[in-house]
C-alpha positions in Angstrom: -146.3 -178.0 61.0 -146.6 -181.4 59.2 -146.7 -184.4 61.0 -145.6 -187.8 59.3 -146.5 -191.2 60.8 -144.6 -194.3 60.0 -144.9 -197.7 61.8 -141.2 -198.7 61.5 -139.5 -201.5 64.2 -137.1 -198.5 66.2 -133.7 -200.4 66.8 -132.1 -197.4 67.8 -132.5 -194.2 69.5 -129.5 -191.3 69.2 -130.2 -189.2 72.1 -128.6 -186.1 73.5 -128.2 -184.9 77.2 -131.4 -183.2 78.4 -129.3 -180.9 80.1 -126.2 -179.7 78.3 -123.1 -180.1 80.2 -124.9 -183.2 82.5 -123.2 -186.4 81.4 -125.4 -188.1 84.4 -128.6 -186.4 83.0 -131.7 -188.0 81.6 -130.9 -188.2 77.7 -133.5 -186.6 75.0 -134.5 -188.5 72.0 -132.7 -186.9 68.9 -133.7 -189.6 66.0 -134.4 -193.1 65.4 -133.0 -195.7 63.3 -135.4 -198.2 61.9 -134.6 -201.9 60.9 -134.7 -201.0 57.7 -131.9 -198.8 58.4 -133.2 -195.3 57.7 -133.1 -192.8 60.0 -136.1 -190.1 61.4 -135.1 -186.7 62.9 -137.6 -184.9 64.8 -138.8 -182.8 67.3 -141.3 -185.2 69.1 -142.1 -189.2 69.0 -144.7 -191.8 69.7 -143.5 -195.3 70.6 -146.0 -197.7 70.6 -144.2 -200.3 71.9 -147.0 -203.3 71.9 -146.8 -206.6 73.1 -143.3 -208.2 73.5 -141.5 -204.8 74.0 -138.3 -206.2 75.7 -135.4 -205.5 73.1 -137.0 -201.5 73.0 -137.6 -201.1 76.7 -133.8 -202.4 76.9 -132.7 -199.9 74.3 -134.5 -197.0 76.4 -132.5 -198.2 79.9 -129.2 -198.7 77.6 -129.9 -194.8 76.5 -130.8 -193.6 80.0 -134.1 -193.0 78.7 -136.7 -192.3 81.4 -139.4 -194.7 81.8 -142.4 -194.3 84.5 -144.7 -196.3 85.7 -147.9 -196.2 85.7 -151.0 -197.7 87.9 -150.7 -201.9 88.1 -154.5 -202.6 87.1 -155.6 -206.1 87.0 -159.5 -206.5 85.5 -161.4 -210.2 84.7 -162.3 -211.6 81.5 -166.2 -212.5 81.6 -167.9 -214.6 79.1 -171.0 -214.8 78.4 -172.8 -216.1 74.8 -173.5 -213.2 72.7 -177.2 -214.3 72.4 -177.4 -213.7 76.2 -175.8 -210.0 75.6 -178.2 -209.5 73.1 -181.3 -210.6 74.9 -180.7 -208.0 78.0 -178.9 -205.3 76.4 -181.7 -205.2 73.7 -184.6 -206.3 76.2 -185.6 -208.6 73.4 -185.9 -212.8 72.8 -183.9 -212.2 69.3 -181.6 -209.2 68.7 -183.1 -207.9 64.7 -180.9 -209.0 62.1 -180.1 -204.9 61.8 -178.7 -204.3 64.8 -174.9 -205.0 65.7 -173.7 -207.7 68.4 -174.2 -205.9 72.0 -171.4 -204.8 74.0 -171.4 -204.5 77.5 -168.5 -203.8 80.6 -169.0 -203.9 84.6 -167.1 -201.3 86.4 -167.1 -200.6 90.0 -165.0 -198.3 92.5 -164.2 -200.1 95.6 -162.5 -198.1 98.2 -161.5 -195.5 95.9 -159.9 -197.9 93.2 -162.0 -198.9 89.9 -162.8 -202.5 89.0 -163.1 -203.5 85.7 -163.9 -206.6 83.2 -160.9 -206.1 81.1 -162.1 -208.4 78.2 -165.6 -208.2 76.9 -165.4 -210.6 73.7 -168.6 -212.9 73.5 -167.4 -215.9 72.2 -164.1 -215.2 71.9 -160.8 -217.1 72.1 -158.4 -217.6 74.7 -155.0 -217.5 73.1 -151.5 -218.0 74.6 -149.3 -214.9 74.5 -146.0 -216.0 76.5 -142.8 -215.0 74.3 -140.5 -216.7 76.9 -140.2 -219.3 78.4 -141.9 -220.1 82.1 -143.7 -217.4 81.1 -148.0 -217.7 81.5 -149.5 -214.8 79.7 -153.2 -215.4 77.6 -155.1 -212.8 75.6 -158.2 -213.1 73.7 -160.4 -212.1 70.7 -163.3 -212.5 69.0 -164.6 -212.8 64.9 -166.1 -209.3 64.1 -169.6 -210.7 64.3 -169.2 -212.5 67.3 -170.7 -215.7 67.0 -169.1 -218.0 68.1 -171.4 -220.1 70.2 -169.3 -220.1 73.5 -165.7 -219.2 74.4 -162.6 -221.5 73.9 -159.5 -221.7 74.4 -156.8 -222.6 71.9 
């Protein structure tokens, strides 16, 4: 079987009905148009939606296509100076030029539900990410070495 990826902006979906003869019925995914205006038949498909996914999770309600749900999970964003990560991850003053920046993550399970620290980017930025307006929405990153001395926020 071969198995072709393409990272292509979907702006249409042709569907068929999931049940023959059901015009109420959930629809199936057929093929997609592209922006670009081709179109990709197949048997199976990954949407990745990303960030700012309004227009396609429109499209898939327009085509009665179902979407689910899934867990509401909120986590924290912790910073803390890489140095500091360093020092207790590697139990040493100074982490040796040859080792990579530490990493670290708290997780808990409180009655039966996991707590996390959702962001773990030592001296990373804090970024708007609102696409609309009224909207308040931040995410965050860090340089590859992570050394920046302490987070910001741009």
């Amino acid at each position: 079987m071969a198995v072709n990826f393409y990272l292509k902006k979907v702006v249409d979906l042709i569907t068929e009905a999931a049940r023959p003869g059901d015009p109420f019925g959930p629809e199936k995914i057929r093929s997609v148009t592209t922006a670009d205006g081709n179109e990709f038949n197949a048997d199976a498909f990954i949407l990745a939606t990303g960030h700012s996914a309004r227009d396609i999770f429109e499209l898939l309600h327009r085509k009665r296509i179902l979407v689910e749900a899934k867990g509401f999970a909120l986590g924290v964003r912790i910073e803390h100076p890489q140095e500091l990560i360093d020092q207790i991850q590697y139990h040493c003053p100074v982490r040796d030029q040859n080792l990579p920046p530490a990493s670290y993550s708290l997780v808990k399970q409180v009655n039966e539900r996991g707590v996390f620290s959702f962001c773990m980017c030592p001296g990373g930025i804090i970024a708007p990410a609102a696409t609309s307006a009224g909207e308040l929405v931040v995410n965050g990153w860090s340089p590859i070495k992570r050394n920046n001395p302490l987070p910001t926020a741009v």
